[in-house]
C-alpha positions as CSV (number, residue, x, y, z in Angstrom):
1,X,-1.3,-17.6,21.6
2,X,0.8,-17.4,18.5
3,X,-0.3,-17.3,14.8
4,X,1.5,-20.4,13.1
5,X,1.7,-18.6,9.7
6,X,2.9,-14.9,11.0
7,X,3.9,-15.3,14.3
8,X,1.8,-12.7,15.6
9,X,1.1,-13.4,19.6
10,X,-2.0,-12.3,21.3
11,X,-3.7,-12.9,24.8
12,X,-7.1,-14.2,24.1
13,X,-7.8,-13.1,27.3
14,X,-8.0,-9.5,26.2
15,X,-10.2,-9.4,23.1
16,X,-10.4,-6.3,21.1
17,X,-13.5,-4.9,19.9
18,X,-13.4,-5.0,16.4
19,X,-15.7,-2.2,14.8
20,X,-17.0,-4.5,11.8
21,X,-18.5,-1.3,10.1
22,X,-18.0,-0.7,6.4
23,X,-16.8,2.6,5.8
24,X,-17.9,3.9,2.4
25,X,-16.3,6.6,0.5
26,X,-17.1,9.1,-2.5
27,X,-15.4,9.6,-5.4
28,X,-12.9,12.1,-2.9
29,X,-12.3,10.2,-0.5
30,X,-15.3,11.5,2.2
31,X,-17.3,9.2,4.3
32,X,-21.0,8.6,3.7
33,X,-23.7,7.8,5.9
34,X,-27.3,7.1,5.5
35,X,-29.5,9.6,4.9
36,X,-26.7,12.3,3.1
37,X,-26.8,13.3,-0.3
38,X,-24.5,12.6,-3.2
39,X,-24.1,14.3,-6.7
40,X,-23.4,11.6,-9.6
41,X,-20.3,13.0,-11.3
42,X,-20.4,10.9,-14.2
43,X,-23.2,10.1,-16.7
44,X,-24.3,6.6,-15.7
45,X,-26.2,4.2,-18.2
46,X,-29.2,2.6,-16.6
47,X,-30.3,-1.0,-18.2
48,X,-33.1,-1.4,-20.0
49,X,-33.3,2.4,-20.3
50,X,-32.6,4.5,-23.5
51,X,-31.5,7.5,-20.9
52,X,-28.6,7.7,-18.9
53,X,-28.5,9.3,-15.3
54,X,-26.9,12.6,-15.9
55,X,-23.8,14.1,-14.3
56,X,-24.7,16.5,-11.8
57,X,-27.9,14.5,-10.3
58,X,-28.6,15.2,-7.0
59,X,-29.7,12.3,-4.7
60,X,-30.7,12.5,-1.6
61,X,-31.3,10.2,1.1
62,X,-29.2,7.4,0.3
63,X,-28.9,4.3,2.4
64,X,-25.7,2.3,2.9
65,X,-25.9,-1.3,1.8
66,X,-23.2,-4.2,1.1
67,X,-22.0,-5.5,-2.4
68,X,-20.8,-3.8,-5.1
69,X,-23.4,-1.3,-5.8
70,X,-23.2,0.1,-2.4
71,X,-25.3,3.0,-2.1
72,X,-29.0,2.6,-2.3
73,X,-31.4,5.1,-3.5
74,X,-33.9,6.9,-5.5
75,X,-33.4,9.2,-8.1
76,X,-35.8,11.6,-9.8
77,X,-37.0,10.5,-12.9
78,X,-35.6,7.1,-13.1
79,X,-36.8,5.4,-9.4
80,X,-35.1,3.0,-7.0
81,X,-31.7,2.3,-8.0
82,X,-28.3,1.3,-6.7
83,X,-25.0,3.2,-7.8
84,X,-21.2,2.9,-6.6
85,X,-20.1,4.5,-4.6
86,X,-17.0,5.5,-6.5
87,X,-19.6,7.9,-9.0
88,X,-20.8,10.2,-6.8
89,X,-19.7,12.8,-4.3
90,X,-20.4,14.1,-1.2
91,X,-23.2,17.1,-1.7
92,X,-22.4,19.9,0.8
């Protein structure tokens, strides 16, 4: 088979497996799974809240989800929430 628009030829006959998983990163650049913890490394503005999640907040337990807010989780004084991924970093 040959791709019409790029030319690229394949076998059908040997299909890869893709891996279709999502890899999420930190702010650094480290993967994240479900269940790690992150540190929020910039003070984040919550809606409909006068306070603002704090630098330096430790989160634990997150879950991985899809969309733009990709990290699902609770954090201590505010509830269930969902951040980006891009705020936080990897907790050791």
């Amino acid at each position: 088979m040959v791709c019409p628009d790029c030319f690229h030829e394949w076998n059908p006959n040997e299909v890869e497996e893709v891996e279709h998983a999502n890899k999420v990163v930190d702010s650094n650049g480290n993967i994240l799974q479900d269940g790690d913890s992150v540190i929020v490394i910039k003070d984040l503005p919550v809606k409909g809240s006068t306070k603002s999640v704090k630098s330096g907040t430790k989160v634990k337990n997150i879950k991985l989800i899809d969309g733009d807010h990709n990290i699902d989780c609770k954090v201590d004084g505010f509830g269930s929430m969902a951040l980006k991924s891009e705020f936080v970093r990897k907790a050791n």
